[in-house]
KELUMPA-582872 format. One record per residue (C-alpha): residue number from 1; z, x, y; residue in one letter. Coordinates in pm, 1 decimal. Example, Ala and Ser with C-alpha at 12.3 -4.5 7.8 and 13.67 -1.06 7.14 Angstrom:
residues 2
 num       zz       xx       yy residuo
   1    780.0   1230.0   -450.0       A
   2    714.0   1367.0   -106.0       S
//
This chain:
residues 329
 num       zz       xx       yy residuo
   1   8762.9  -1814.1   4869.0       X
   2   8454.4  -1964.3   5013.7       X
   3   8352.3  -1730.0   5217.6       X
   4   8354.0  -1513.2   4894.0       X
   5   8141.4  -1754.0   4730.0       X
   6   7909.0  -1748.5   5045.3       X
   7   7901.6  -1391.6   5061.2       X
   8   7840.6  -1389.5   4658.0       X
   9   7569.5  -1676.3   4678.4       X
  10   7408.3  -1414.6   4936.7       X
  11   7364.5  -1120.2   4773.5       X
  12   7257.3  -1268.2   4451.9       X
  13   6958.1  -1447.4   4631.9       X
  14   6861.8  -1104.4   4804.7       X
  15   6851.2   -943.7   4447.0       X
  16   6629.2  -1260.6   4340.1       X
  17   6409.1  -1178.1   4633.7       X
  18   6381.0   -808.2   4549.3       X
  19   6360.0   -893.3   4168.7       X
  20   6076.6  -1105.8   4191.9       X
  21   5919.3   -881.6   4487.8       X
  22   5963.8   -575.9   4192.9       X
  23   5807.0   -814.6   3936.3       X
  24   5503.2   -906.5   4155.6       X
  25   5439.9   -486.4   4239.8       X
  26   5473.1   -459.4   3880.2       X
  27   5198.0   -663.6   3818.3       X
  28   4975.3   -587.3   4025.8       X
  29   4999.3   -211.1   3937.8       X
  30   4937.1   -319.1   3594.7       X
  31   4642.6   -551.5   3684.3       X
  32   4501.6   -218.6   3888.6       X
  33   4567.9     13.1   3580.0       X
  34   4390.6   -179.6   3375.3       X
  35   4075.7   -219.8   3662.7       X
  36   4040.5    153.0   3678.6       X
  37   4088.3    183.6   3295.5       X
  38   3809.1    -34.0   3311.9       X
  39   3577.8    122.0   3532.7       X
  40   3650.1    451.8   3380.9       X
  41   3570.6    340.9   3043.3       X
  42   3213.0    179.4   3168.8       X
  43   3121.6    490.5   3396.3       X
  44   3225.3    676.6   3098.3       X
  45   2982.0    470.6   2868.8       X
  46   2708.0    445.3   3132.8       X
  47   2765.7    844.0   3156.4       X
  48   2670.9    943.5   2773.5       X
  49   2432.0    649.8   2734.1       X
  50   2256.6    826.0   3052.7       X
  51   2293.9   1189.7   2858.2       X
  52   2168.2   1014.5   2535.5       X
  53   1854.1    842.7   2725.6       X
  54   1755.6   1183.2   2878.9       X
  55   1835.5   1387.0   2540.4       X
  56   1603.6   1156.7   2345.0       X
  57   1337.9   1170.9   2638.5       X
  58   1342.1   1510.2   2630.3       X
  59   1316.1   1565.6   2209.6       X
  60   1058.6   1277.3   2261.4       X
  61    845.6   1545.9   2464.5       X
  62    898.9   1808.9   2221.8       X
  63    807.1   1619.7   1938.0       X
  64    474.4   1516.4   2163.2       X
  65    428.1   1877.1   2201.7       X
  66    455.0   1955.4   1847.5       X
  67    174.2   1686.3   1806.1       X
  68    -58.8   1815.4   2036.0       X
  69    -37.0   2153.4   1847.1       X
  70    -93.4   1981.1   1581.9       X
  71   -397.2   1840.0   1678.8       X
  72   -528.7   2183.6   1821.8       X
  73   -469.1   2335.1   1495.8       X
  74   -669.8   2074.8   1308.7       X
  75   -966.7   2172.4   1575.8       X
  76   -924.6   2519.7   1479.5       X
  77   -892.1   2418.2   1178.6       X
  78  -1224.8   2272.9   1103.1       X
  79  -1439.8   2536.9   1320.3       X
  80  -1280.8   2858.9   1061.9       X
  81  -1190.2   2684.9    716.5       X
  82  -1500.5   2856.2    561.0       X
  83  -1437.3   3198.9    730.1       X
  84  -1392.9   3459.1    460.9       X
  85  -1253.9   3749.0    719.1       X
  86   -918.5   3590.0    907.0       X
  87   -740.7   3849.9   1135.2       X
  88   -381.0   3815.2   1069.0       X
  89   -207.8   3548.0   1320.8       X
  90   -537.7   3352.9   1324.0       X
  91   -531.2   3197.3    994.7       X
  92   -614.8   2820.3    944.3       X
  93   -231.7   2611.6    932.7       X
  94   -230.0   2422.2    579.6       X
  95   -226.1   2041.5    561.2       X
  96    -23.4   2046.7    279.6       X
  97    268.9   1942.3    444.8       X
  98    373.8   2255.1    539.1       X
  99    594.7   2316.9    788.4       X
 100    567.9   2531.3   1128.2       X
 101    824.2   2553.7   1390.1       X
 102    767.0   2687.9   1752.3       X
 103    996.3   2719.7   2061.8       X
 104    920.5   2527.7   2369.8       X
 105   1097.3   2571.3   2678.6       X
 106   1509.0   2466.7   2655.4       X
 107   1387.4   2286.2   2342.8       X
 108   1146.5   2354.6   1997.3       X
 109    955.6   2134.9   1790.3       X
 110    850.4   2153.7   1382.0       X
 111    466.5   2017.2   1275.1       X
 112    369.3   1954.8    947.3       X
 113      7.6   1794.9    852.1       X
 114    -61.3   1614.3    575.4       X
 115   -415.1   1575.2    450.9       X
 116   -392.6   1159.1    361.6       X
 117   -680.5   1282.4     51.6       X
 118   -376.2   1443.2    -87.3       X
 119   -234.4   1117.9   -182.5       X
 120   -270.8    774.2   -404.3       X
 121   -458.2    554.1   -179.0       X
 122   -335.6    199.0   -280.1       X
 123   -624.8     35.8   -185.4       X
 124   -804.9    246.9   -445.0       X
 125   -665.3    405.2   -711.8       X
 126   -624.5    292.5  -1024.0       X
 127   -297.2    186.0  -1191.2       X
 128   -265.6    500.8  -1424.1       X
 129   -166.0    675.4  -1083.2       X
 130     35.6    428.1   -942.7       X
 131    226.8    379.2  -1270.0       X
 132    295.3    765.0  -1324.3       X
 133    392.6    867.9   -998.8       X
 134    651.5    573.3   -998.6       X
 135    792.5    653.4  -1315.9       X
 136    768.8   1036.4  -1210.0       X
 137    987.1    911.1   -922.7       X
 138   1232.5    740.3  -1162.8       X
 139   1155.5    358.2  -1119.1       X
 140   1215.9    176.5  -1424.2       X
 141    938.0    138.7  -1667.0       X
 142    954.6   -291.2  -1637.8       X
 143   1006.7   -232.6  -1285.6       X
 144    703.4    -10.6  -1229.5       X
 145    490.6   -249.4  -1433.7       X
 146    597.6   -511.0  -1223.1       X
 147    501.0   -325.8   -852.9       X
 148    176.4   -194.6  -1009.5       X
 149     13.4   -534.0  -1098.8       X
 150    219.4   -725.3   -800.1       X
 151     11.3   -463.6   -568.2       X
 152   -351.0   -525.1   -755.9       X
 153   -292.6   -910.3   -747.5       X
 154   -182.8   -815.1   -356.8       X
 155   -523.1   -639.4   -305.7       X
 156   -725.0   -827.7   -543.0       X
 157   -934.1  -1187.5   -563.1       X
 158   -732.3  -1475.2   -501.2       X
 159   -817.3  -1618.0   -889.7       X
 160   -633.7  -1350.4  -1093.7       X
 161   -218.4  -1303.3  -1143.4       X
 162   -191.2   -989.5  -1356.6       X
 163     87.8  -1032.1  -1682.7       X
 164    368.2   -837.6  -1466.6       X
 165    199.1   -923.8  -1130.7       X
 166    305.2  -1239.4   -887.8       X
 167     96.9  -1468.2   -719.9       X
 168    138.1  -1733.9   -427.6       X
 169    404.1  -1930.7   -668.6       X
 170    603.2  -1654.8   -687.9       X
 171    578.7  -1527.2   -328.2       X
 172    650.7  -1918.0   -208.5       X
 173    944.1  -1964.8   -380.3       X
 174   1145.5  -1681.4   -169.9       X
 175   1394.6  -1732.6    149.5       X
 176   1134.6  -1637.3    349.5       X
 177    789.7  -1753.7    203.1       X
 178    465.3  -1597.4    269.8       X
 179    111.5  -1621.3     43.4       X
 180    -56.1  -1295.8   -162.1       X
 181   -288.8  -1162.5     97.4       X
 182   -581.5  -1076.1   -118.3       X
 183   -751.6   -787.8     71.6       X
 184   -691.3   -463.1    145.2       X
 185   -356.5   -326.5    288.2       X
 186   -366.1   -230.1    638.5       X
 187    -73.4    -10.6    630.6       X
 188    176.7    149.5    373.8       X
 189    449.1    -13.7    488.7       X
 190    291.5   -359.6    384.4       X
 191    390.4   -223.4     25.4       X
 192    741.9   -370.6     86.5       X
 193    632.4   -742.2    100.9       X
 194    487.1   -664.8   -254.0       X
 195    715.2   -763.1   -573.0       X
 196    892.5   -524.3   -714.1       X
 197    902.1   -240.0   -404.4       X
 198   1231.9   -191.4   -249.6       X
 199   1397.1    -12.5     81.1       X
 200   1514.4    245.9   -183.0       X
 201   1226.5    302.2   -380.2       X
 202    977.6    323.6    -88.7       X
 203   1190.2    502.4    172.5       X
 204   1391.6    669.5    -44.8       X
 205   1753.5    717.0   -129.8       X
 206   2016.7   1035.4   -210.8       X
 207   1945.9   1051.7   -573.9       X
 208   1537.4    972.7   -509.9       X
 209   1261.7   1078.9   -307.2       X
 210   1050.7    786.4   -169.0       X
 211    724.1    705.9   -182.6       X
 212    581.6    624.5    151.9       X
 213    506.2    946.5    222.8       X
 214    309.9    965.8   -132.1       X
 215     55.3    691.5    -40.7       X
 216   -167.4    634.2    207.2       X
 217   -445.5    373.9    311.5       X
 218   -672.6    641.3    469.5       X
 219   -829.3    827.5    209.4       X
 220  -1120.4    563.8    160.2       X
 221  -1133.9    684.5   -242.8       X
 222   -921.7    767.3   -562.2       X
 223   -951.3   1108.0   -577.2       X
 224   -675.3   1325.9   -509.4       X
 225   -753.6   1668.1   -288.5       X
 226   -614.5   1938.7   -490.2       X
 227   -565.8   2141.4   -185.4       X
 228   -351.2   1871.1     25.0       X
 229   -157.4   1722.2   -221.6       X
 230    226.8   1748.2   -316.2       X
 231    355.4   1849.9   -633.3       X
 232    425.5   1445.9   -690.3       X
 233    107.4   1340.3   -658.0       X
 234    -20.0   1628.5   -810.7       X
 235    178.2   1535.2  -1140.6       X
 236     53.5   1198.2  -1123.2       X
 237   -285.6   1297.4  -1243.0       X
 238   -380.2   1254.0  -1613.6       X
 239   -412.0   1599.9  -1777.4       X
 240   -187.2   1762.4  -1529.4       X
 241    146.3   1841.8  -1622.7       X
 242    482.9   1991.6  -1395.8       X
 243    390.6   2345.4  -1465.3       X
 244     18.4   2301.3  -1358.3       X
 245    100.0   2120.2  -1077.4       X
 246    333.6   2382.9   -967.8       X
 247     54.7   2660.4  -1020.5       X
 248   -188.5   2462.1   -824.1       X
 249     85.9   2474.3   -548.1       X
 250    167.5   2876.1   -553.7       X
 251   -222.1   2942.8   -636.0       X
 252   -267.0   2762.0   -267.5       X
 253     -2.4   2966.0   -124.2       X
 254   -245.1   3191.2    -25.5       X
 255   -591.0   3044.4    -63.5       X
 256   -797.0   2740.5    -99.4       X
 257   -895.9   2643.8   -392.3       X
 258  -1316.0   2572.7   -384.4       X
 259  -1366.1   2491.4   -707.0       X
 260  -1176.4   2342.1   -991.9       X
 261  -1194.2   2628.3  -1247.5       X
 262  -1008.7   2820.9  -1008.7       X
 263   -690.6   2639.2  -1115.6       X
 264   -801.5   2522.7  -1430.2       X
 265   -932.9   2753.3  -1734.3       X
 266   -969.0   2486.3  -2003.5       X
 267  -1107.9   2165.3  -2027.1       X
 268  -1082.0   1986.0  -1720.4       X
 269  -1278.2   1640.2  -1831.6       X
 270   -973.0   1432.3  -1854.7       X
 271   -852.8   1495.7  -1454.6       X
 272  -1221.8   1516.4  -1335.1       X
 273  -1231.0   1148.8  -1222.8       X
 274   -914.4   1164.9  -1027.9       X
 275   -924.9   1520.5   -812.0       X
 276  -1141.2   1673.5   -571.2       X
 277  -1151.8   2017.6   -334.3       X
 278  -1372.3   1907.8    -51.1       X
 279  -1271.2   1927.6    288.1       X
 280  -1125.7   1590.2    415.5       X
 281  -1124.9   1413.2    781.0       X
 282   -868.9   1234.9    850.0       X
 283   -466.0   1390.5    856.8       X
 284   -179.0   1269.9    941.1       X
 285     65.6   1474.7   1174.1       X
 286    437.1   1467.6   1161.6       X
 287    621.6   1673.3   1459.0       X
 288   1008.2   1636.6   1504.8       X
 289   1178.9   1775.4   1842.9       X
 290   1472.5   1973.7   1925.8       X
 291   1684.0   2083.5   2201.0       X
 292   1878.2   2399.2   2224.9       X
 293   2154.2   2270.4   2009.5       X
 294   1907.8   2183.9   1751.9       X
 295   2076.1   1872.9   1634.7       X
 296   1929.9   1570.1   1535.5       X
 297   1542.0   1592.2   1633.3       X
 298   1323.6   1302.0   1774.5       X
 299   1014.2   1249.1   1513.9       X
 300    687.7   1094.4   1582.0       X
 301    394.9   1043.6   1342.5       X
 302     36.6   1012.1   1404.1       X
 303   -294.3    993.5   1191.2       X
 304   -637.3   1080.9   1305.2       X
 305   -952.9   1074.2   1170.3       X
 306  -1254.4   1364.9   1252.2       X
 307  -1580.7   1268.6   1273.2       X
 308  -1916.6   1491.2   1254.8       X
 309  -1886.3   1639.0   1618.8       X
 310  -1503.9   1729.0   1627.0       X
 311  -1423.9   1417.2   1835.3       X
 312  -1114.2   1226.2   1647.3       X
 313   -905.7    848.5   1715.8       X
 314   -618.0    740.3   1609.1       X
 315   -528.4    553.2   1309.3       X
 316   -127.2    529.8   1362.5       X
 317    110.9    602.7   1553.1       X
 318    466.5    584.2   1568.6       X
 319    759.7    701.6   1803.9       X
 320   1043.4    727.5   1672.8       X
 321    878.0    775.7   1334.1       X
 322   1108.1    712.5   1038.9       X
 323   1155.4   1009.8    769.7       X
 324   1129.5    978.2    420.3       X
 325   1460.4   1007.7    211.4       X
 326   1418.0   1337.0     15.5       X
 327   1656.8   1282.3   -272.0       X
 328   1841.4   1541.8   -474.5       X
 329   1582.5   1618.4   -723.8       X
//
């Protein structure tokens, strides 16, 4: 009987042994599955972050291309705007915000250009065209009251707080407290510090178009360039209504207008203050690239100002540039 026990004692510690000898193999296979699970996840990761990196690089160089197009077709531009006799292929690109699209390469690129006379210069206008073209947009009526004065008091002497304006009280009191500025704005985007503007109504949402790309700080004036402008800041003049705003855009179509009775038979007193047709200087150039699969483009954004001899700076630039919602309507 006890060497039955012995022999039984025996075996059962040689299948402990092996047990815990399958247990330890066990683990360690599982600690090596999961290292190579690992590693092939992060090479995997490093992989399409490394095919995103050059993808971007590589729209980033379209969109540059675009921009430098851009910029040669402004030169050309401003040597053969007067011509009267244009051979077709050679005409003058609009800066209307029209947009052209070219192939480059693996990749392509759009342009548009954007005369910044063709829209409300903050700095300058007065608030009949700030208030319109925001309630044109859909803001509120109290609302648009309340970002129209908030941006004179923002631009204006440090003595006067409009009735729906804010001053340095107001401005204080928030999470993050600044002071009114008092001076000119520098760049559209400053508009969002003012009371009253929000992400939606200056970038835009779905259901609205936004208004960055309706203002500018360039323009050095109030008028509006008939020529340049879009049909929103078109309708924002007094005495222009949607259908005259949309014949001033197909009239364009297909030539410039020189002279206001060209797009206006009647009385044109009313809207004289706030329009103009001469030739402006400084643009601003929006150029989004592709590659071959023509999905989600890089944009950049630049504006430049002309001067007499055809020599131009920068203003701004951006890369990536954001783009405007364009809303539903």
């Amino acid at each position: 009987m006890d060497k039955y026990r012995g022999t039984a004692r025996l075996l059962f510690g040689v299948c402990a042994q092996r047990g815990l000898a399958l247990l330890v193999v066990l683990w360690v296979m599982a600690i090596l599955m999961v290292t190579v699970l690992s590693f092939s996840f992060s090479m995997r990761t490093e992989t399409y972050a490394t095919t995103a990196f050059r993808d971007d690089a590589e729209k980033k160089f379209f969109a540059e291309a675009g921009l430098q197009r851009g910029l040669l077709e402004l030169l050309y531009r401003r040597q053969n705007i007067t011509n009267t006799i244009v051979l077709e292929g050679n005409e003058v690109w609009k800066v209307d915000g029209t947009e052209y699209h070219d192939v480059v390469g693996s990749g392509s690129y759009t342009v548009s250009i954007m005369g910044e006379e063709g829209k409300i210069d903050i700095n300058k206008a007065p608030d009949v065209l700030l208030n319109t073209l925001l309630l044109n947009q859909g803001v509120n009526k109290d609302i648009a009251d309340t970002i129209v004065d908030s941006l004179l008091d923002w631009r204006g002497p440090a003595d006067l707080t409009r009735v729906h304006g804010a001053g340095n009280e107001y401005y204080e009191s928030l999470p993050v407290p600044y002071k009114v500025k008092n001076a000119p704005f520098d760049t559209v985007e400053e508009l969002l510090l003012v009371k009253g503007v929000t992400p939606d109504i200056f970038y835009g949402n779905g259901d609205r178009k936004g208004i960055m790309d309706l203002l500018t700080v360039y323009s050095g004036g109030s008028a509006i360039n008939l020529n340049y402008a879009p049909i929103e800041v078109l309708m924002a003049i007094p005495g222009i209504s949607a259908n005259a705003a949309d014949s001033i855009i197909k009239y364009r179509h297909d030539q410039t207008i020189n002279n206001i009775q060209e797009v206006f038979s009647g009385d044109s007193q009313v809207m004289q203050p706030f329009i103009t047709v001469t030739e402006g200087n400084v643009f601003t150039i929006d150029a989004v690239g592709y590659k071959e699969d023509g999905k989600a483009g890089y944009p950049v954004r630049a504006t430049v100002v002309f001067d007499g001899t055809n020599g131009y700076k920068y203003l701004y630039y951006k890369s990536p540039a954001y783009k405007v919602q364009q809303g539903n309507g």
